[in-house]
C-alpha positions as CSV (number, residue, x, y, z in Angstrom):
1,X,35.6,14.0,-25.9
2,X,32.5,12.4,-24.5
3,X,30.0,14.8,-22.9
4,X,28.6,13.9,-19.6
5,X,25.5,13.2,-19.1
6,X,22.8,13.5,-15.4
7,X,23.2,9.6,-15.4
8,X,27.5,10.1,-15.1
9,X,26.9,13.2,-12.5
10,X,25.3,11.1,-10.1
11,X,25.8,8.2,-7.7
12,X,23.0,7.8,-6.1
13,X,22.3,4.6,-3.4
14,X,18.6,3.7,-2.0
15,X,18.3,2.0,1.8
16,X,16.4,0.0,0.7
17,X,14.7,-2.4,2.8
18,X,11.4,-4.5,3.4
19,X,9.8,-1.6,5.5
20,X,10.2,0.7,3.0
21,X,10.8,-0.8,-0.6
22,X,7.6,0.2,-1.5
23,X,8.2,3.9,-1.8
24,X,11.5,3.8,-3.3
25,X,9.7,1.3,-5.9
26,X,8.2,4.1,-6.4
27,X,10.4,6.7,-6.6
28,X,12.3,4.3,-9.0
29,X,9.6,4.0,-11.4
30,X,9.6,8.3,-10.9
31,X,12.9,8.1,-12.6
32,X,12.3,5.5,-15.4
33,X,9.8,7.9,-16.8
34,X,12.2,10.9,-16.4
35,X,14.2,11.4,-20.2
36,X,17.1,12.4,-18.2
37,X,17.1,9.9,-15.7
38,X,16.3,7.5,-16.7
39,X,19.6,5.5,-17.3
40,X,20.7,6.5,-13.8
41,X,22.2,3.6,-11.7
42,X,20.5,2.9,-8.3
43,X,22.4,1.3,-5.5
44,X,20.4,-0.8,-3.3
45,X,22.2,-1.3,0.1
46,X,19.7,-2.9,2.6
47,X,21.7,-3.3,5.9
48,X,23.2,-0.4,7.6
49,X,26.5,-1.9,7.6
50,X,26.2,-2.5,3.4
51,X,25.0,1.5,3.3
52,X,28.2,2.2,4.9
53,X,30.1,-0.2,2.7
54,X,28.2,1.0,0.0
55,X,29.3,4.9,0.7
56,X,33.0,4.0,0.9
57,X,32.9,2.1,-2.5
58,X,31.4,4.7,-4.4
59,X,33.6,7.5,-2.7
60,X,36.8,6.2,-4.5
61,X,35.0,6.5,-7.4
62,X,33.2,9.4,-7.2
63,X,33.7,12.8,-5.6
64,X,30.4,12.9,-4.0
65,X,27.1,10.8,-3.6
66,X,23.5,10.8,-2.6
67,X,22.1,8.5,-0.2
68,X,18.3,8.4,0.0
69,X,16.3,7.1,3.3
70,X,13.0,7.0,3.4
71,X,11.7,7.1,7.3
72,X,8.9,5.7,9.5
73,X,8.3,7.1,13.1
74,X,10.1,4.1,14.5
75,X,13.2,3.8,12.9
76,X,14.2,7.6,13.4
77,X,16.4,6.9,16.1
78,X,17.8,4.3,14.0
79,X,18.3,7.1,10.8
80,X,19.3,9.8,12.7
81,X,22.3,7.8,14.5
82,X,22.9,6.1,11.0
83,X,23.2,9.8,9.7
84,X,25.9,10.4,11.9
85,X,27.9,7.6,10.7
86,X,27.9,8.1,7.6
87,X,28.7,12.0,8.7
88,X,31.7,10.7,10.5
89,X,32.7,8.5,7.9
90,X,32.4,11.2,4.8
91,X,31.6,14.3,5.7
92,X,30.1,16.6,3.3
93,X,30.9,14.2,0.5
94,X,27.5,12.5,1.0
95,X,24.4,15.2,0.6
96,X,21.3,12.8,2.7
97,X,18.1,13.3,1.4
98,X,15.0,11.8,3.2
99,X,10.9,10.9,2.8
100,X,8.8,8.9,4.1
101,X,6.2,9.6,6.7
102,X,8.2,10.6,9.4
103,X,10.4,13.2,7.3
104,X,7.1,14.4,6.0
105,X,5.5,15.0,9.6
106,X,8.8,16.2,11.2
107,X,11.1,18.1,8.3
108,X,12.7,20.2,10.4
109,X,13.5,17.5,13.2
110,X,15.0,15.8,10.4
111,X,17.1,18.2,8.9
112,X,18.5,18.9,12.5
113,X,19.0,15.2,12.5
114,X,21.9,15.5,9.7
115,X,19.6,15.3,6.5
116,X,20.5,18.0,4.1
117,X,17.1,17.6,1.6
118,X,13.5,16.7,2.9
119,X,10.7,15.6,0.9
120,X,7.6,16.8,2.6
121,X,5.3,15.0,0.8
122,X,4.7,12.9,-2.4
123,X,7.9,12.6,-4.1
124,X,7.2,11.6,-7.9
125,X,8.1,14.9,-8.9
126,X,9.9,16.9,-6.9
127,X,12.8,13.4,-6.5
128,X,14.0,13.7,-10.1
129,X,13.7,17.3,-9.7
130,X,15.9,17.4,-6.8
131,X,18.5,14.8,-8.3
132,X,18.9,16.9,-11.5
133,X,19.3,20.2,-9.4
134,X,22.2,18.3,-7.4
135,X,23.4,17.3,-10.5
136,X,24.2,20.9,-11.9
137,X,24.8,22.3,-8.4
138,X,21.5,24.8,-8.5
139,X,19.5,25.8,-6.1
140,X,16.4,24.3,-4.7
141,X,14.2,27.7,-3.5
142,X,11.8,27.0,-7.0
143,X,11.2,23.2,-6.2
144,X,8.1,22.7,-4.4
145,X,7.5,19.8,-1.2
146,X,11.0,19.9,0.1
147,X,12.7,21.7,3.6
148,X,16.0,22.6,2.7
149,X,19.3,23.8,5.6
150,X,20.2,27.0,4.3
151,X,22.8,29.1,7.2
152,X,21.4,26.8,9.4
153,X,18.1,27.8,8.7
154,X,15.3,25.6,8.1
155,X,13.6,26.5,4.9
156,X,10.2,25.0,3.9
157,X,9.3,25.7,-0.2
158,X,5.7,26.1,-1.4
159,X,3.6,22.4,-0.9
160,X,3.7,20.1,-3.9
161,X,0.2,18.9,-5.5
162,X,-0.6,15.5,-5.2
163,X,1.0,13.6,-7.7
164,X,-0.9,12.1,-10.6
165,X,-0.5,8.4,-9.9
166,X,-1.8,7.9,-13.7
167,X,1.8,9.0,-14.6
168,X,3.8,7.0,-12.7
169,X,4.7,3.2,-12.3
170,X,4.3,1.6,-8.6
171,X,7.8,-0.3,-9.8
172,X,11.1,0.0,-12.1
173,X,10.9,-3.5,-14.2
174,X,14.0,-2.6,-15.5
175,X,16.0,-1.9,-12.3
176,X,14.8,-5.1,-11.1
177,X,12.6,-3.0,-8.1
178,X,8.9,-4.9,-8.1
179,X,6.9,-5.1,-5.9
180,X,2.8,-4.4,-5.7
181,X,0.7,-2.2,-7.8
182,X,-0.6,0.5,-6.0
183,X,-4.4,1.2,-7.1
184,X,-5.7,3.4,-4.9
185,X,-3.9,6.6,-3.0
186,X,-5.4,8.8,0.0
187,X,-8.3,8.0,2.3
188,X,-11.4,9.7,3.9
189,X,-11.0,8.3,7.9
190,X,-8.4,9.6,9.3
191,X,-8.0,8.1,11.8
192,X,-6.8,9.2,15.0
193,X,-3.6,7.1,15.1
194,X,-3.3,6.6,11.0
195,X,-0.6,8.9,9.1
196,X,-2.0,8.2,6.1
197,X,-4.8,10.8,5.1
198,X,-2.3,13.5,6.4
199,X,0.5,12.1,3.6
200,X,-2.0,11.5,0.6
201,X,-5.0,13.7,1.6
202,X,-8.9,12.6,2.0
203,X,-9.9,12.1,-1.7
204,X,-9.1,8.6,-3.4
205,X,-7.1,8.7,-6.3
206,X,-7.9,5.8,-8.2
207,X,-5.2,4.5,-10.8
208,X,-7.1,3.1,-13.9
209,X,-8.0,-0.1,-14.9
210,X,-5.7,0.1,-17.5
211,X,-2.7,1.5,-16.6
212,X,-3.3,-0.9,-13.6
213,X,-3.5,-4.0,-16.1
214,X,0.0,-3.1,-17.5
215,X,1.8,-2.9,-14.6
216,X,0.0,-6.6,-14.2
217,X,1.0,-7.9,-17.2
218,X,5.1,-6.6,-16.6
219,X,4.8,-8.2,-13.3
220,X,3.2,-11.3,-14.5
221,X,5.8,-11.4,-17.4
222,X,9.0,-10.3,-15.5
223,X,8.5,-10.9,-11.9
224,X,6.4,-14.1,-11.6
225,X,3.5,-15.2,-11.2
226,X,1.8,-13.2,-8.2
227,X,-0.2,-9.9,-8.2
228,X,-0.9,-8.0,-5.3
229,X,-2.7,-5.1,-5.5
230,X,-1.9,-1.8,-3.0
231,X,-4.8,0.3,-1.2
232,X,-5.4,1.6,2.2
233,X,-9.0,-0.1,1.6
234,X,-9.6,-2.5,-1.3
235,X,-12.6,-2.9,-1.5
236,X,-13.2,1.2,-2.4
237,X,-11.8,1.2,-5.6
238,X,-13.5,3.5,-7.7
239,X,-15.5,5.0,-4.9
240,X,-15.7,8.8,-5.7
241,X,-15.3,9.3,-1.5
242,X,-13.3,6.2,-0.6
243,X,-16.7,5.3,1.4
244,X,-19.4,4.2,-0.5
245,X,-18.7,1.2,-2.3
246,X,-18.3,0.8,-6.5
247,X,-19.2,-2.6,-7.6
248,X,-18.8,-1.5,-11.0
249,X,-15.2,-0.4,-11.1
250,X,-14.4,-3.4,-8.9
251,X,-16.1,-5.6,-11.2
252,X,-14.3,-4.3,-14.0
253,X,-11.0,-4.0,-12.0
254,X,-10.8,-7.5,-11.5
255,X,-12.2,-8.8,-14.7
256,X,-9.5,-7.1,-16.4
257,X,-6.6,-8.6,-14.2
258,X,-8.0,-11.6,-14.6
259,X,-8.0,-11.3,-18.3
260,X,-4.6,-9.5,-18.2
261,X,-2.7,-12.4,-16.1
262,X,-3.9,-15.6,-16.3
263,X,-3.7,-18.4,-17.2
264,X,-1.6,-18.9,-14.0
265,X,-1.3,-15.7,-12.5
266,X,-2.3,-15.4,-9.6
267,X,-4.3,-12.1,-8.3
268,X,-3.6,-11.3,-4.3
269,X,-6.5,-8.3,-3.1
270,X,-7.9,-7.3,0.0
271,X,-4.7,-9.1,1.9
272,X,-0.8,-8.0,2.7
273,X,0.0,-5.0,2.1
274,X,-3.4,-3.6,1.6
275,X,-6.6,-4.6,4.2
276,X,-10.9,-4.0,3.9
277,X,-12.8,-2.5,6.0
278,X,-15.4,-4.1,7.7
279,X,-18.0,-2.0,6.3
280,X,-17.2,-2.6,2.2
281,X,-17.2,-6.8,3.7
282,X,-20.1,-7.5,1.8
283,X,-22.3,-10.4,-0.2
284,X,-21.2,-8.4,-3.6
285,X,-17.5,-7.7,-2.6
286,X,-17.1,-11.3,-1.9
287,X,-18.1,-12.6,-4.6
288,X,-16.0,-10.2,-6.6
289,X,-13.3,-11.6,-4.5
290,X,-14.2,-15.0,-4.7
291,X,-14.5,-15.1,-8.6
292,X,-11.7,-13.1,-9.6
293,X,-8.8,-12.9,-7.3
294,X,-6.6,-16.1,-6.2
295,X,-6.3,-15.4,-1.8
296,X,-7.8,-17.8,0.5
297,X,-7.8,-15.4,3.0
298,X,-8.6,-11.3,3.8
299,X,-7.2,-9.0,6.1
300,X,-10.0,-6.7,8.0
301,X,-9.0,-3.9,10.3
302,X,-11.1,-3.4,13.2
303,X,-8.6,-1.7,15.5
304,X,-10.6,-2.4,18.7
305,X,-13.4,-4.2,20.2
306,X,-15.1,-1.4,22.1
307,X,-17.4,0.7,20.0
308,X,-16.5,4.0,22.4
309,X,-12.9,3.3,21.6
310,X,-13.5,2.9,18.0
311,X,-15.4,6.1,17.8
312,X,-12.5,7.8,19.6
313,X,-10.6,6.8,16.9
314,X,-12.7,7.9,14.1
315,X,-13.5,4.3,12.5
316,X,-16.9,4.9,10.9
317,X,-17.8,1.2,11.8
318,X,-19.5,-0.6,14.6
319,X,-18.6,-3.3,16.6
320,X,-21.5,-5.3,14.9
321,X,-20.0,-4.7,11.5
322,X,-16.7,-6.2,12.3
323,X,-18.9,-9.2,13.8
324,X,-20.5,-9.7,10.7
325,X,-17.6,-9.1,8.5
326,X,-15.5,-11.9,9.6
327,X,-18.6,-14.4,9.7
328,X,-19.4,-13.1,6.1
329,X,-16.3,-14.1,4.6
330,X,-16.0,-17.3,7.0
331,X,-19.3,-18.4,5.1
332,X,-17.3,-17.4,1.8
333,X,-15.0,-19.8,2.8
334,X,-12.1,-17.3,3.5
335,X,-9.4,-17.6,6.0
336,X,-9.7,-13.9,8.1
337,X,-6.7,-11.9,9.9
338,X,-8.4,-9.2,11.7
339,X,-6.6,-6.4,12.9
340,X,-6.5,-4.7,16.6
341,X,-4.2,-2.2,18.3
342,X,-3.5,-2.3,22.3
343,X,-2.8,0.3,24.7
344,X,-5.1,3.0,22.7
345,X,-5.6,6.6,24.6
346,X,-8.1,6.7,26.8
347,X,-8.8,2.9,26.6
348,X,-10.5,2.1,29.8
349,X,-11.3,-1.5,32.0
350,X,-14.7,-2.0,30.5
351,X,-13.3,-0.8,27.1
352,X,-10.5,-3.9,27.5
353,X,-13.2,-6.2,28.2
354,X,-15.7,-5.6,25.4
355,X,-12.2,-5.9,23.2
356,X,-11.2,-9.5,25.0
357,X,-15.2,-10.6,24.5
358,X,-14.6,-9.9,21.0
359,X,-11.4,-11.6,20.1
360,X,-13.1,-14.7,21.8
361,X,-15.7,-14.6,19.6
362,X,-13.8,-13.6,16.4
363,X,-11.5,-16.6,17.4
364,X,-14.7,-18.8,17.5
365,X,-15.4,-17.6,13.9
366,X,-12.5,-18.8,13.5
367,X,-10.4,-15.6,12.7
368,X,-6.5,-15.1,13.4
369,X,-6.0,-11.8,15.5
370,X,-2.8,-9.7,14.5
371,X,-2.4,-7.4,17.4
372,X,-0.4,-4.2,17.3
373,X,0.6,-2.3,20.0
374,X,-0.5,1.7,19.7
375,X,2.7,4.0,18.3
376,X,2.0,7.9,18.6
377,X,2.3,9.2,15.2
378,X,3.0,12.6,14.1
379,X,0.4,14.8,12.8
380,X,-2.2,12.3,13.6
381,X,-5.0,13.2,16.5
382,X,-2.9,10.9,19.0
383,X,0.7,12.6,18.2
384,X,0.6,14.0,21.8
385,X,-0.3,10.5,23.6
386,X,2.4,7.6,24.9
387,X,1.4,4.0,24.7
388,X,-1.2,2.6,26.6
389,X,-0.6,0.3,29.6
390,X,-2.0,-3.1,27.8
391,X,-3.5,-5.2,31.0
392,X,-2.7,-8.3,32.5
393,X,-6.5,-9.4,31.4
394,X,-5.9,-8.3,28.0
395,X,-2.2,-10.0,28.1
396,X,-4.0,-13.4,29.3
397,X,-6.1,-13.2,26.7
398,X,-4.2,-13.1,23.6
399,X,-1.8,-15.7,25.2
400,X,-4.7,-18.2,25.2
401,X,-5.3,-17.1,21.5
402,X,-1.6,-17.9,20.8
403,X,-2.1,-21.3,22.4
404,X,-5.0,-21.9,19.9
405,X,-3.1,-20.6,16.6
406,X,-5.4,-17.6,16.6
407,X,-2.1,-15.1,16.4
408,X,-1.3,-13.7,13.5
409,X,2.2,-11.9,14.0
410,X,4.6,-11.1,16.9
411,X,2.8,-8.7,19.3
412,X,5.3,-8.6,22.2
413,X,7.8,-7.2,20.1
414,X,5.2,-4.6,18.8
415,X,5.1,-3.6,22.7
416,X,8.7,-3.2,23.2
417,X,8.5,-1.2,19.5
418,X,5.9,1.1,21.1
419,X,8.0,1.8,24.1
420,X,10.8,2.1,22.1
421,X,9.6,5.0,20.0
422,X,7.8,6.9,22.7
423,X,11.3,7.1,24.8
424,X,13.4,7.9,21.5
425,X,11.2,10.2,20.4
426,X,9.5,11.7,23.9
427,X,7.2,14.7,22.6
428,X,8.6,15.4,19.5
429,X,6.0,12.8,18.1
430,X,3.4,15.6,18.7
431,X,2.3,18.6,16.8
């Protein structure tokens, strides 16, 4: 008689879509290096309506299953209603467990939402842990950075540490689940609208160069020929405080990517998914950039164009730094997408019009503008705010932009996104 093993115990399916395939890339690679997991079968359902479909096929095999959802502020409505469904559908066949930034800010929120298992922070450990608990029907009180529903009480275990990234892939070649490699975790700003130093902390955590350059050379071999490297600043890596710069590691970072895929790789850095910040925009970085890495173009956050609006927001930077950036890298030749959120707290008429002078001059550099419209996010200084009133000036403004091709993304829908989440959400966005 064959024996069972975890992999036969459990069914597991991912939602797994383009706003959040990174993390269960993640998670993924998690399970590759887990003996005991390893040879576990992911479903991938990336629709609501194939997550459904998904469920139902796997229930006449099986006698229960795990769907996993990893959630951003924005879609909770969407995840909580999609909970229900699949509720309504199954029942208590299904046990929902849920990350992502949202879950992590708002456990208990989301366990009232239907989820059964939170992550409440980084998952690389305590995921397999929790899939090989559910496999042999345990309990979860010893498994630290989860909230569990225990007689409908919300139970929050000890924090996790921060994962050691060094032990983990950013991907699962074999599962088919690339995507980029993620070099750099945490950051030092946070700032007042930004999750992300609340999720990874304020110390960098710099993967090394050379369990970077494997993960380059499986992409390169398996995936194609593209690159891209994953950081909430690029141009820090190495930096023992994420804000003074480390030409050396960079240097060596790229050297050895170079090295590791060419000929005909191509190396994608300081760009989509990761940006720089105006600051680290230097002579030096540039000419990292320039001889190592394959982008025509950089993406630099500057979040607004007033300098009291970008103190209210913790930026660190000037007004003149972003200036400078973007006609830096211009005179490096590079194409430049430079970030800016609308409707910021506080954000007054003469802030609005030190932010439209500087798009107008950006755009005469000859930058694209990707405009976002301001989300309250929880745990973040601005939880408690609601979107801004973005004015008619400010409006007129990036229309003309738009007319010249200096818009980089779809910023009306980012306003009705923003509106969206505040009424979904009302003041559970805040602390």
């Amino acid at each position: 008689m064959r024996v069972r093993t975890l992999p036969d115990m459990l069914s597991l399916i991912f939602y797994y879509h383009r706003l959040n395939r990174y993390s269960f890339n993640a998670l993924a690679g998690a399970l590759d290096s887990d003996p005991e997991l390893a040879e576990s079968r992911i479903h991938l359902a990336r629709t609501p309506e194939e997550l459904r479909s998904a469920a139902a096929a796997l229930l006449e095999r099986h006698d229960h299953i795990i769907v996993a959802l990893s959630v951003l502020t924005p879609q909770f409505a969407e995840t909580r209603s999609l909970i229900r469904l699949l509720r309504a559908d199954h029942g208590a066949r299904i046990t929902v467990i849920c990350g992502g930034p949202h879950a992590i800010a708002r456990a208990a929120d989301t366990l009232q939402s239907g989820a059964d298992i939170v992550f409440c922070g980084e998952a690389e450990e305590s995921f397999p842990a929790v899939l090989r608990r559910l496999a042999a029907g345990g309990e979860f009180r010893d498994i630290a950075g989860i909230a569990i529903r225990r007689d409908n009480e919300v139970v929050v275990n000890s924090r996790a540490l921060p994962a050691d990234i060094e032990a983990f892939s950013s991907f699962s070649p074999e599962r088919g689940m690339f995507g980029p490699i993620e070099i750099t975790r945490g950051c030092p700003f946070a700032c007042s609208y930004c999750q992300t130093s609340h999720i990874f902390g304020v110390r960098p955590r710099h993967r090394s160069i050379s369990a970077i350059a494997r993960q380059a050379e499986t992409l390169r071999s398996k995936y194609g020929r593209v690159v891209r490297l994953l950081s909430p600043n690029a141009f820090s890596y190495g930096s023992p405080d994420g804000r003074q710069l480390n030409p050396a590691a960079l240097h060596d970072l790229l050297s050895a990517l170079r090295e590791t895929v060419s000929p005909g790789g191509r190396i994608i850095f300081g760009h989509y998914p990761s940006e720089v910040r105006p600051e680290h925009v230097t002579p030096d970085t540039l000419g990292l950039l320039r001889r190592f890495a394959d982008n025509d173009e950089i993406v630099i956050g500057a979040q607004s164009g007033s300098q009291r609006m970008l103190e209210a927001c913790r930026r660190s930077h000037t007004v003149d730094e972003v200036v400078t950036a973007v006609s830096l890298a211009r005179r490096f030749g590079y194409k430049v997408i430079v970030d800016f959120i609308f409707g910021l707290p506080g954000e007054s008429e003469p802030d609005r019009r030190e932010t439209v002078a500087v798009l107008e001059s950006l755009s005469r550099l000859g930058a694209r503008i990707h405009p976002h419209a301001f989300v309250p996010l929880p745990q973040t200084a601005f939880s408690a705010e609601r979107p801004g009133r973005v004015s008619s000036e400010v409006i007129r403004a990036l229309e003309r932009l738009k007319v010249r091709g200096a818009i980089y993304g779809d910023w009306v829908a980012q306003r009705r996104l923003a509106n969206h989440v505040w009424k979904s959400l009302g003041t559970q966005a805040s602390e």
